[in-house]
N, C-alpha and C positions, 0 to 999 in steps of 0.2 A: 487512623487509617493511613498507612503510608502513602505517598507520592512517587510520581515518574513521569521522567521525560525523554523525551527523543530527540535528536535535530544533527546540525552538523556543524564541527571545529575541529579545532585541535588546543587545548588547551586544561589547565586544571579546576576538578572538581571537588571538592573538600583536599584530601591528601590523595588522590590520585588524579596523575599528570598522566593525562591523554594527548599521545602523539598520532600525528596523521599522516599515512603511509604516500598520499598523495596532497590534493589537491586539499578537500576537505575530506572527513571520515564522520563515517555516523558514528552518533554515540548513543547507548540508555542508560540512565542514572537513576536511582531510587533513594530514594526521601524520608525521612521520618514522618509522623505527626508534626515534629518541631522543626522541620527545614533540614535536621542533618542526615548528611550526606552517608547514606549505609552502604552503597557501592556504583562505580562505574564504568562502566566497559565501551572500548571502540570496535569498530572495525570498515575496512574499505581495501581500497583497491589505489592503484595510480591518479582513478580521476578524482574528482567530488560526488562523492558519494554523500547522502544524508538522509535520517530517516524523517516522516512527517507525521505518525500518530502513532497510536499506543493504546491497547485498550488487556485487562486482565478477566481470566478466566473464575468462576468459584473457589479452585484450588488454591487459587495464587500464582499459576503462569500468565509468562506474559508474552503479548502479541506487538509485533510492529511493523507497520509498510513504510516503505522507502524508492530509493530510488540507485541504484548502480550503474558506474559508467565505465568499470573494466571488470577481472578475475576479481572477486572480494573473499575477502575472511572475517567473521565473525565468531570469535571464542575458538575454538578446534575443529567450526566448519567452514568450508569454503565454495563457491559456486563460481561457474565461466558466465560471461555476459554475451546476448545475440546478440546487440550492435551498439550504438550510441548512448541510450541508458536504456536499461530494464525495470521493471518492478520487482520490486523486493517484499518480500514479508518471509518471517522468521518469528519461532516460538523460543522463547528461556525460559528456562528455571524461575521461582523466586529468587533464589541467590545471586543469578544473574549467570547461569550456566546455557550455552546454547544446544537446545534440542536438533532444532531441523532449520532449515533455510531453503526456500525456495525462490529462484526467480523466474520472469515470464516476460517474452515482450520478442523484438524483431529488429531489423536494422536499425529501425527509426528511433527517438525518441519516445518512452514509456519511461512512468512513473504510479508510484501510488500513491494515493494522496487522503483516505482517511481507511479503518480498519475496526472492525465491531464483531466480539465473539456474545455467543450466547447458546448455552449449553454443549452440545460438541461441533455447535457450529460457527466458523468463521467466514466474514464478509469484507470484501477488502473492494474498495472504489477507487477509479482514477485517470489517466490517460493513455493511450496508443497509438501509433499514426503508423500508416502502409499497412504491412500484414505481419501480425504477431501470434506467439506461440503460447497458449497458457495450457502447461503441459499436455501439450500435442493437440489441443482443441484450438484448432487457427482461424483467426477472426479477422479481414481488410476492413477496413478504415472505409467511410464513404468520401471522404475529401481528405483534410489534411489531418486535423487530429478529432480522433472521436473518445468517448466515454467510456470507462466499463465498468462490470460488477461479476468479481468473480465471488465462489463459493467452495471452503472445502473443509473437510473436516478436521479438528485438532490439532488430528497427525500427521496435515499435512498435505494428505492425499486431496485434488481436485476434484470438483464436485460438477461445476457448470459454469458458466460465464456468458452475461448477455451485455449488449452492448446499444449506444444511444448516440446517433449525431447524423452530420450531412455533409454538403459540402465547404462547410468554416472548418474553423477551430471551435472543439468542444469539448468541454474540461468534466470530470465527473470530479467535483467538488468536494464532497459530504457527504456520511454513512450514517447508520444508526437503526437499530432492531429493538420490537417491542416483544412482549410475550406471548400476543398471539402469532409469532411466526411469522413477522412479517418485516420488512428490508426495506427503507426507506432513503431515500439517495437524491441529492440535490446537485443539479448538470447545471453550465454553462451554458448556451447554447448562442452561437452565431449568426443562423438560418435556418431556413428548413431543416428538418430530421427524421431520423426514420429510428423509432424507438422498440427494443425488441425483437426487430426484423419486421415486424409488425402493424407497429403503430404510425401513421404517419404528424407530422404537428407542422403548420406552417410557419413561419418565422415572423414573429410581430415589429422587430424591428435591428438597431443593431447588433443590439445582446438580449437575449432574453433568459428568462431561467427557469426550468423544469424540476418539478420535485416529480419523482416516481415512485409509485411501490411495485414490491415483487415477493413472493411465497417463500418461503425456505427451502421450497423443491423445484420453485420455478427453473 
């Protein structure tokens, strides 16, 4: 079974030399069984740009969240960024061709930080601070940075987006779905939070840590 990875450089991978348009550029590379290198592609913007997981579909596409901090290009798509960085996630080809890209986020600092398909649906975890845009469905922050969990299908299109924190910093960590349709997601948490809109959790001390589930239609 092949390999893949994600992250951020500029530098070479088997025989191909990946140059970085700015700061850093994300990259994905694909692996054999035996370590070699079958392809790898960059792509970014001015700033540092870098992707942080990777997850494939039954077909053989591939999924990645990241993070953007100007105008980026990946393959022959390219997207504008709301402020400081955004969330990234983007589908390729097997071959390493890019389908769609999409980003989401607001002035502040946004990123994604883990990313889980399962059947034609995709679940991407991570962070936002102030008020952010995940295709036109806008979410403020309770304090500085809160958690999220969006949801969309395949192709792309947005599905919902719920979100988990207070008045800290809260990191939305770690993704992962099982068969029975369910999304399981492991938060940072600083303080008190208000999970779902919903839920309320007190804060047991300086950091603590939240695992959550949620439906595939939640």
């Amino acid at each position: 079974m092949p390999h893949l990875c994600v992250g951020r450089t500029a530098m070479k991978i088997g025989s191909t030399e990946l140059t970085a348009s700015g700061t850093d550029d994300l990259f994905v590379c694909k692996l054999s069984p035996d370590n070699e290198v079958r392809w790898a592609v960059s792509g970014g913007g001015k700033g540092a740009d870098r992707g942080t997981s990777v997850a494939t579909d039954e077909t053989g596409n591939i999924y990645i969240s990241g993070a953007l901090t100007a105008s980026t290009e990946l393959g022959n798509k390219d997207i504008d960024t709301f402020g400081e960085t955004d969330v990234l996630v983007a589908q390729l080809s097997a071959p390493g061709f890019t389908y769609w890209i999409r980003g989401y986020g607001g002035e502040g600092a946004d990123w994604g930080s883990s990313i889980s398909v399962r059947g034609r649906r995709l679940f991407v975890s991570g962070v936002f601070e102030a008020v952010a845009s995940f295709a036109e469905r806008f979410r403020a922050s309770f304090g500085g940075q809160d958690a999220f969990v969006a949801a969309l299908t395949t192709s792309g299109a947005s599905l919902w987006v719920r979100t988990a924190g207070g008045p800290g910093e809260d990191l939305g960590q770690a993704l992962t779905t099982d068969i029975a349709t369910n999304v399981y997601v492991a938060t940072s948490l600083s303080d008190q939070a208000v999970i779902n809109g919903t839920h309320q959790l007190p804060g047991l001390g300086e950091r603590d840590i939240l695992v959550w589930s949620l439906g595939f239609n939640d």
